[in-house]
Structure formats: C-alpha cells, structure tokens
N, C-alpha and C positions, 0 to 999 in steps of 0.2 A: 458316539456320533455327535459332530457338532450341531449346537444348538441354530436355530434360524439367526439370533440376534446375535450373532459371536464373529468376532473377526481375528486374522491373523497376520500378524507383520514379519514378516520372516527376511530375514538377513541374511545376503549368501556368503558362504565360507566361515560363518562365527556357529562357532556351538555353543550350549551352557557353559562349557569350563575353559573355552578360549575367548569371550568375550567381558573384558576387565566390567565387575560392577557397575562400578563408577559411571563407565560409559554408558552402559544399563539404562541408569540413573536418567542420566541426560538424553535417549532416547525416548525413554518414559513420558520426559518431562515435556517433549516436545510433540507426541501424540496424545498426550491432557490436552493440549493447545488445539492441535488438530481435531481432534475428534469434539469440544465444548463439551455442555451437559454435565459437566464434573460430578454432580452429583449421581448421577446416572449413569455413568459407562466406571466398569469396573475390572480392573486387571486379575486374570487369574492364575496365569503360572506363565513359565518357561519351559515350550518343547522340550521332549528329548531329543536327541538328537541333532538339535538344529536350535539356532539363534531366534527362534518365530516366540513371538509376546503374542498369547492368546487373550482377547481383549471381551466382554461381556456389555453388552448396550441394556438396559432397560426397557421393554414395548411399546413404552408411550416415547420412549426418545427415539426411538427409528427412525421414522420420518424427520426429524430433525436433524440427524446423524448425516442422512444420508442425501438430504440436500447440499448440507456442506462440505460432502465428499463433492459430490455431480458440481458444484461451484467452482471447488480446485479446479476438478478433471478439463473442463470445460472452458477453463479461465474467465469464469465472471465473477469470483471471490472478489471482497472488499483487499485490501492490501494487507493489513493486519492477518488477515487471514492464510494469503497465498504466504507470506513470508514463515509461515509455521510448518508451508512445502519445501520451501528454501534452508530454512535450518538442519532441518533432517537430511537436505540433500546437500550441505554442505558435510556433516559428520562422515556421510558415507562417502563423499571423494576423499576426508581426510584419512578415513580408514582400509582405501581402496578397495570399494563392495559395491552392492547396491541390494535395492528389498523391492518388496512388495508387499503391498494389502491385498489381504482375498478375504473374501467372502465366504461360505460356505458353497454359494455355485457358480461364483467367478473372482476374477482377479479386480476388486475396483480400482487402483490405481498404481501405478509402477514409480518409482525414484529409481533414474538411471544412475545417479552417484557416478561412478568412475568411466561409465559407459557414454557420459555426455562428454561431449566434443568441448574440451575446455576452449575459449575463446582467451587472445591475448587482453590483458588489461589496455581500456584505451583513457588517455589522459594523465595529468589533467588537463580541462580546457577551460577557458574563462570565457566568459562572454555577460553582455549586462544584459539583465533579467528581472522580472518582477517576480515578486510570491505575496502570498496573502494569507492573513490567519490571527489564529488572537494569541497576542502578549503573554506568555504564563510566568516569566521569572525573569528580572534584571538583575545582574551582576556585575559587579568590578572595583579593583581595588589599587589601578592605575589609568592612563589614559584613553585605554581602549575595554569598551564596555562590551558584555555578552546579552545577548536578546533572545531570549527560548519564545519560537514562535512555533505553535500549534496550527497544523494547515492539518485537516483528517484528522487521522489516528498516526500523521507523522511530526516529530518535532526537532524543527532547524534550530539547528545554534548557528547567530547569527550574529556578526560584530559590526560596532559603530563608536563614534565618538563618543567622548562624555555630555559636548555640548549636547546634540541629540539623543543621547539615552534619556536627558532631565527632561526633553521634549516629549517622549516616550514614557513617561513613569505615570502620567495621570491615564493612559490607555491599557495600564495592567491590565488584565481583566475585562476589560469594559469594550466589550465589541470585538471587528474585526478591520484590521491595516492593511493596506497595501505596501510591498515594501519595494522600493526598485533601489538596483545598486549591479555590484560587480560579481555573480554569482562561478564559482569552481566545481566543474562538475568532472567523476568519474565513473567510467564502463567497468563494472568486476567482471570476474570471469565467466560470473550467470548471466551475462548481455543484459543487466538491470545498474540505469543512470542513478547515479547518486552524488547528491547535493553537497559535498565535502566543505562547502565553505563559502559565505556569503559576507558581502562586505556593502553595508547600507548607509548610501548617500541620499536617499530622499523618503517619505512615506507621506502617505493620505488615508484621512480614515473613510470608511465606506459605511455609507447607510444599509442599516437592517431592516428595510422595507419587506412587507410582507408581498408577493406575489399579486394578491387582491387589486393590495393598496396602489403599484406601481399602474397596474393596468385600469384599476378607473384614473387616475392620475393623466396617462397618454391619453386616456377619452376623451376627457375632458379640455386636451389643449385642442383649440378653435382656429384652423388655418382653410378660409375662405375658398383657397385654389385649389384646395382637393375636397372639396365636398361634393359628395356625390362619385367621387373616382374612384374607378376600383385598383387594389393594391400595386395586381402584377401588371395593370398597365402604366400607373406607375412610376414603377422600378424598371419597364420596357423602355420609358421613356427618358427615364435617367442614363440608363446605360445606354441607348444613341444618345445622347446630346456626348454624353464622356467621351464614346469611341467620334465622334466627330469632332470632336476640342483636340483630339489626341492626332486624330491624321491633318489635321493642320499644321501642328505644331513641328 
C-alpha cells in the first residue's frame, strides 16, 4: 500500500519495456524541476505494468511539495516554474500520450499532452516595445552586438549597435535598464507569447529607489493647491475638466 507521501506519474500507453530509457531520463529530469526539494523527494521504481514513476516525498517536504503542485494547478506559479509544466507537456504531444500525477487519494494534476487542442502558430509580429532588466553578458565580434538582458528568471537576447553596446558596457551588472526598440514576438502552439527577437534603438537606466524612499520623497513635494484635498476629489475633478476640454474639441 502506498505510503501517504508517495506520488505517481503514470503515462498512458508506455509500459517499462516500451518506453526508450533515454526518454525515462528526461522525464525524470523534468519532474526534479517540478516537484524542487531535490534533496528530499526520491525516485523509487517503475510500475509494472505501466509507464507510472513512483516518486517518495520526505514529511517535512510535504507541505512544500505540495504548495507548488496547488501553484501549477491553479496558475499562480512563478514562470520558471509553470514552464517545468510545459516541458513535460511538451514530451507527451511529442510522444502522442498524456499522464498524470496522483496521489494516493486523488489525481493532483493532469498533462493533456496530445489531448490539448493544438492551436496554430501565430507570427511573427513586430511591433516597438520596451522591456527592462539587468545587463548579464555583451557580445560581438562584428557590427551588430548581442545584449543578454535578465527581466525575472527570463533572459532576452537582444541586439544593437556597436556604437550603443560601448554605451551599454559600463551598465553590465550594475542595476537595471529600460530598453525600448523593435521587439518580434511569437504565439507557440501552448498560446504562450514569446520574445523571439528584439532590436534596441534607445535605453535609460532606472533608479533603485526603495519603496520607503520614493513615498517619503512624494510627501514631501509642497503643492499649495491641494493642501487639504482629498485624493478622489481630485482626480473627480481632473477627469471633468478632460471630459470637458474633450467635447469641445
């Protein structure tokens, strides 16, 4: 009988001796990711019968476990996270299958794999855009230089000139940019927009103001005609003077 902390990934139509290692491998490799805790969650065999990875959690990693199951399911995982749903669900459209995680007394989360409604690829599209993030690596060894920019836990390769890369190199490291230019963006077949290609024609660095700082900062700016006013009147009265400038016009 399974244990309280044990989970099971099971894969339909693969059994032990029809599912190449190899592939094994990189399932494996992709529910390490999912599940964190490495040190604490532990593989113990391959069903009989069936393609199902019987998986061992630690007691003090439970609840940690099983937050970042409820994060997927739920979609409020950090990005990093969700895409280590994505990788698995890619494998099994390429393998045309699909799994599941259970529990011992339910199913915690399903990969439809071949069973999702593949959407067509849409793009590319261009359109000019900003992003923002810090500097991690410049590169180049002709006239168009590469710019690895860190936004999250995602990282843009981004191109520009040489003249502006040499503008760019004292900002290695040090803070974070804004970058506006001619961004290329593509729709895969999981309806998830991605950044394929940015081409940066201008940037400004952005202060790292603490939160504290910024808001005694507004206190302290001294404007006579709202003293005493309160917010949402305002902004009541901002927005008629606008909607009246507007039906004039």
């Amino acid at each position: 009988m399974a244990e309280k902390n044990e989970y099971l990934f099971r894969i339909d139509g693969f059994t032990p001796l029809t599912l190449p290692m190899t592939r094994l491998v990189e399932y494996m490799k992709d529910l390490v990711a999912l599940f964190g805790n490495e040190k604490e969650v532990h593989f113990l065999c391959v069903e009989e019968g069936s393609a199902a990875q019987r998986i061992a959690v630690d007691p003090p990693a439970v609840p940690r476990v099983e937050r970042r199951l409820l994060a997927i399911r739920t979609r409020s995982a950090p990005k990093r996270l969700n895409s280590c749903f994505r990788s698995i669900n890619r494998r099994l459209i390429e393998d045309n299958t699909s799994a599941a995680l259970i529990s011992p007394t339910s199913k915690v989360m399903s990969f439809p794999g071949k069973k999702k409604n593949k959407q067509a690829e849409v793009g590319p599209i261009r359109e000019v855009v900003s992003i923002q993030g810090e500097i991690v690596e410049l590169s180049g060894r002709d006239e168009t230089v590469s710019v690895y920019v860190k936004e999250g836990s995602e990282i843009h390769i981004c191109h520009t000139t040489r003249d502006t890369g040499r503008k760019l190199k004292p900002y290695l490291w040090e803070g974070k940019v804004r970058f506006s230019g001619l961004g290329t963006w593509v729709r895969n077949r999981e309806s998830v927009w991605q950044l394929e290609d940015f081409q940066i024609d201008s940037f400004e660095t952005l202060r790292d103001d603490k939160l504290t700082e910024v808001v005694t900062a507004l206190r302290a700016i001294n404007v006579p005609e709202l003293e005493g006013a309160k917010p949402w009147q305002v902004l009541s009265e901002i927005e008629k003077e606008e909607a009246d400038n507007g039906s004039r016009d």
